[in-house]
Each structure stands twice: as C-alpha cells, then as structure tokens.
C-alpha angles and dihedrals in degrees: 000000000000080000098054093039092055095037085058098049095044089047088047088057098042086051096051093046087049084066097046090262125129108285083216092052084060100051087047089054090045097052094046089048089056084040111121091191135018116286136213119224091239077066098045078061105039084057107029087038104221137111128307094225096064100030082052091045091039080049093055093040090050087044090045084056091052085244088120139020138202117247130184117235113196114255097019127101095189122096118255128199130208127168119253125261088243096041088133094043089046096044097057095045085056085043085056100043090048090053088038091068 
C-alpha cells in the first residue's frame, strides 16, 4: 500500500509540473487524495519532507480553488485540511476557466 501511495503523489507532482504548475503543489494534492483523514500541514512536511512556509502557502491557494477545505477535529486547534469530495470535478472547471482567458 506505502508503494501505491508513493507512486500516486509523485505522479501527482510529475502531472501538475507538466502543466507548468509546482511540482510540490502535486505531490500535496496527491497525498490528500490517498488520505484517509484530514491532515495538518505540520503533517504535509513531516511526510512529504519539505518546508512549513510553502506547504502553508500551496494549502491556502488549494483551498482558494475549492480542492481542499478546513475542518475542525475536536480537541485540535490546528487547521486541518481534506479534499474535497468533487477535487477532480473542480480541477478541471479551474483547468477550464484558466484555458478560457
């Protein structure tokens, strides 16, 4: 399962460079897609092993393009961050407004 789960965040982050897009911001999408609960970002760096400040900004712009969403876990006072249920559906509308302009 460790395999696929790699394999699918590294080809997250291959797919969204070859689209001029960050290579990091990929690999995000993919892990929150194989996610099975919400995720902090301390988490996003702890496993993807990178810095806080562009995991944090890469979290704001994916929540600004409706891909993830805050929700509140009891007992936490951290953010934490799932995709939402539609990410395919709403990546490819924001796909199709960028190409529209």
């Amino acid at each position: 399962m460790q395999e696929i789960r790699h394999s699918i965040i590294e080809d997250f982050g291959n797919g969204y460079a070859s689209f001029g897009n960050s290579e990091l911001m990929g690999r995000v999408v993919g892990l929150f897609i194989c996610a099975s609960s919400p995720l902090t970002v301390d988490q996003l760096v702890e496993f993807l092993n990178v810095s806080k400040s562009p995991v944090n900004q890469i979290c704001n712009r994916l929540d600004e393009l409706k891909l993830i969403r805050k929700v509140w876990v009891k007992g936490e006072r951290k953010y934490h961050y799932q995709a939402v249920d539609e990410i395919f559906l709403q990546a490819s509308l924001n796909l199709s407004r960028l190409t529209e302009g």
